[in-house]
C-alpha positions, 0 to 999 in steps of 0.5 A, a space after each residue: 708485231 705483225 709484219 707485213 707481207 709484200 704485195 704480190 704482182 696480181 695485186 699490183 694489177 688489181 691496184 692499177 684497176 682501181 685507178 683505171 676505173 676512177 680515172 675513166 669517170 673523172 677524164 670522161 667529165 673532163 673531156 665530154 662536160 663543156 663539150 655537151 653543155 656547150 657543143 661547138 656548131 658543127 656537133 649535131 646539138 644544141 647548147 643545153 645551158 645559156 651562154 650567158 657571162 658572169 661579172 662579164 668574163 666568167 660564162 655560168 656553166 664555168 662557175 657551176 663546174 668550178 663550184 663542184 670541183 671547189 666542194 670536191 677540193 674542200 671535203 679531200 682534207 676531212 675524209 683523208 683525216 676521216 680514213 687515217 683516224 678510222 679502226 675498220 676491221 677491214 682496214 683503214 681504206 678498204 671499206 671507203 673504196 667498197 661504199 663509194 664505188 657504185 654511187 660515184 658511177 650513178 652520179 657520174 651517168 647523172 651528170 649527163 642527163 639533165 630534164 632538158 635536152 634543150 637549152 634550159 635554166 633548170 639544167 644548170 641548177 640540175 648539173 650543180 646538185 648532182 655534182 655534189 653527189 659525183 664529187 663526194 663520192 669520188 673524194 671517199 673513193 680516190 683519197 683512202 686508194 692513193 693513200 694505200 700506195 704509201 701503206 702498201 709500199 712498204 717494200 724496197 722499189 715499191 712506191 715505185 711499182 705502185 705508182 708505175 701500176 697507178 700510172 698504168 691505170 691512169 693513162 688507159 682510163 684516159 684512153 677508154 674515157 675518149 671512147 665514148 663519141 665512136 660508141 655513140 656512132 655504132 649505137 647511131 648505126 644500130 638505131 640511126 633515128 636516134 639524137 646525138 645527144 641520147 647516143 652520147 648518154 647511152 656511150 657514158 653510162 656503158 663507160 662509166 659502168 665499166 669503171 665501177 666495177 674496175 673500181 671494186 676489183 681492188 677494194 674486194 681482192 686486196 687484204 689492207 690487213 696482210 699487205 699493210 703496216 699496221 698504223 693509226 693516227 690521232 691529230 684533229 683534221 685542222 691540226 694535221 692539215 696545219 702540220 702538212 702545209 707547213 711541210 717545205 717541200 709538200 708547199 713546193 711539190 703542191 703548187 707546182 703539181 696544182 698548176 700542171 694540173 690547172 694547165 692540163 685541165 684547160 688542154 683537156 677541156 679543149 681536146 675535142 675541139 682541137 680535133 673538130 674545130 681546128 683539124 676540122 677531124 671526126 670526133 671519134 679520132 680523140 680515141 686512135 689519138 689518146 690511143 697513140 698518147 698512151 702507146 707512147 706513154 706505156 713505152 717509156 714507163 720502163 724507162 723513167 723506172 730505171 733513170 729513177 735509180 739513176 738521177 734526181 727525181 726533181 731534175 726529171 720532173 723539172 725537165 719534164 714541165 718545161 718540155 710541156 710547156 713547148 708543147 702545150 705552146 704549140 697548140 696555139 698554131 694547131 691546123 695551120 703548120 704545113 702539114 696535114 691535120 692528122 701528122 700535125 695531131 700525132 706530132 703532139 699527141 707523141 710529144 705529150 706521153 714522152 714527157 707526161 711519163 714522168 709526172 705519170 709516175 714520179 710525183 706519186 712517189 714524191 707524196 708518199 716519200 714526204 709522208 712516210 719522212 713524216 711518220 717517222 719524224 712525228 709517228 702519226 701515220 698521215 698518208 691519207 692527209 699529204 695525199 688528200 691534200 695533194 688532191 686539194 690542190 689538183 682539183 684547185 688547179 683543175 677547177 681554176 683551168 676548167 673556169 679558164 678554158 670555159 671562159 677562152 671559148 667566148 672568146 671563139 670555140 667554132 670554125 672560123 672564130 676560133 681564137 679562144 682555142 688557140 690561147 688555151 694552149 699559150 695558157 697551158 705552157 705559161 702554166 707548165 713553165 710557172 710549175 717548173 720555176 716553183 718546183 726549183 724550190 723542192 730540196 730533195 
């Protein structure tokens, strides 16, 4: 029988670079597509699609981006069921991660250059068909590597190094995907007759290049053979998808997880018009500002990996959502306490890594604990399914949050008219303390 061997610390780096690379491309849509699509007036562009509503509250760039991340969450269960069923002689997640890495970052570059660069109809139809591109190669790359942390792991603490790698990853991604408005200023400086919004394509495409080759790090220099048990699974897409929902604590961890990520969604959409409409800040602040959020963050890795071994994971997580939920409530005043602009967007940026650590981290293990009680109950190996349905209900909450910030902003995204961004965060710390009440359900 073959034993695994444990995966060495250079292959923990290179796991961490695979998330690093994904999540710089998805923050990178998250944080700059409405902000393009419809930049607020003091941006130096024009609106690229109509705002124009939809059944009266809905504006159509919202229901467009919302339909991406819907085939996005549709098409995670089939290519989970696809990965834990496939007999690759490279492995059961590897070759996924190698075919998808490249075209997800062409997709990604696409998404930001539509045939206009005015407002126009077409572009609308352009951002809906490249989206579907973006996402299903995202879903072939994200779901077989966060599969891999539950195979990997097999090790004593080793869920929790992975996830810890992953969170690493996570939140620099975070980081560099905020990047891109000051390298838009230096190419500005270098070719200052050049639009704003050419800058702006040039910045995306260095980034998300950047991420495609992070993303091929670990599918070229992780063996799936050497560092992971050897598994197969058998049940039918539907079968197992039933097996999973019907899993009482995959039911509370999922709908708690889907509405932090439907309350972080509508804050991240929002970040830069936090920082240019109600701080009345330079765009390119969000990088020194995601910059002290991550500092923040990485400092108390260390410290969530030890209180891990010492208390309840539901109780951390619990704490941690309710803490979010005062912060994201805090938003709401952003530009009016009495003190200046640049205090005010530290304060919250250092409140939010404090308590984001912990939900960086723990509810990856939380997955890969659910899934792995599951092999050894029913003996099918269905990691890529409770990680791909995990995915399912992230980009539910996602798409439901992006709809909703899209929405906040007819009711005021500009100086002076600002009201649409002051209810995202009451929103966001609704959203956080509904997480908290659901995840009480968890029996650990």
């Amino acid at each position: 029988m073959h034993h695994p061997q444990r995966l060495p610390f250079k292959g923990l780096v290179y796991y961490g670079f695979g998330i690093f690379g994904w999540s710089l491309s998805i923050n990178l849509i998250s944080v700059m597509l409405l902000y393009v699509y419809l930049p607020p007036q003091n941006a130096g562009m024009s609106n690229l699609v109509p705002q124009v509503t939809v059944f009266v509250v809905f504006n159509i760039i919202a229901l467009v981006t919302a339909a991406g991340r819907l085939f996005d969450a549709v098409i995670d269960p089939l290519i989970a069921n696809f990965s834990d069923r496939s007999n690759f002689r490279l492995g059961r997640r590897i070759p996924f991660m190698r075919v998808a890495a490249v075209p997800m970052a062409f997709f990604a570059i696409l998404i930001f250059i539509p045939p206009h660069t005015t407002e126009h109809n077409f572009n609308i139809f352009w951002l809906a068909l490249v989206q579907v591109g973006y996402y299903f190669f995202f879903g072939l790359y994200v779901i077989p590597y966060n599969a891999l942390l539950a195979e990997l792991g097999h090790y004593p603490n080793g869920k929790m190094q992975l996830s810890t790698a992953q969170s690493v990853g996570f939140i620099l991604g975070v980081v560099f995907s905020t990047i891109a408005p000051a390298v838009a200023d230096f190419i500005q400086t270098l070719a200052p007759g050049m639009a704003r919004l050419t800058s702006i394509q040039y910045a995306i495409g260095i980034v998300n290049v950047v991420g495609a080759i992070a993303m091929l790090i670990p599918a070229f220099t992780i063996d799936e053979k050497k560092y992971c048990k050897p598994a197969s699974a058998s049940e039918p897409v539907l079968t197992s998808l039933r097996n999973a929902w019907r899993n009482h604590n995959f039911r509370a961890f999922a709908m708690a997880d889907a509405a932090f990520f439907f309350s972080t969604a509508v804050i991240t959409g929002g970040l830069l018009y936090y920082v240019k409409v109600l701080l009345n800040l330079p765009e390119a602040w969000g990088t020194p500002l995601m910059a002290c959020m991550v500092t923040v963050t990485l400092l108390m890795y260390p410290v969530v990996n030890v209180l891990e071994k010492k208390y309840s994971k539901k109780k951390m997580m619990i704490m941690a959502f309710l803490a979010l939920s005062l912060v994201f409530f805090g938003i709401f005043n952003l530009g009016r306490y009495p003190v200046s602009p640049v205090a005010q967007v530290v304060t919250l940026m250092v409140l939010f890594g404090l308590f984001d650590s912990f939900l960086g981290i723990l509810p990856n293990t939380v997955v890969a604990d659910i899934a792995e009680i599951d092999t050894k109950l029913t003996g099918q190996n269905k990691e890529g399914m409770y990680f791909g349905m995990r995915a399912l209900f992230q980009k539910l909450g996602q798409t439901i949050g992006i709809m909703l910030f899209a929405m906040l902003t007819l009711y005021g995204k500009d100086p002076g008219n600002d009201l649409g961004l002051r209810l995202s965060g009451v929103v966001g710390g609704g959203l956080c303390l509904f997480a908290a009440l659901v995840y009480t359900k968890y029996r650990e």
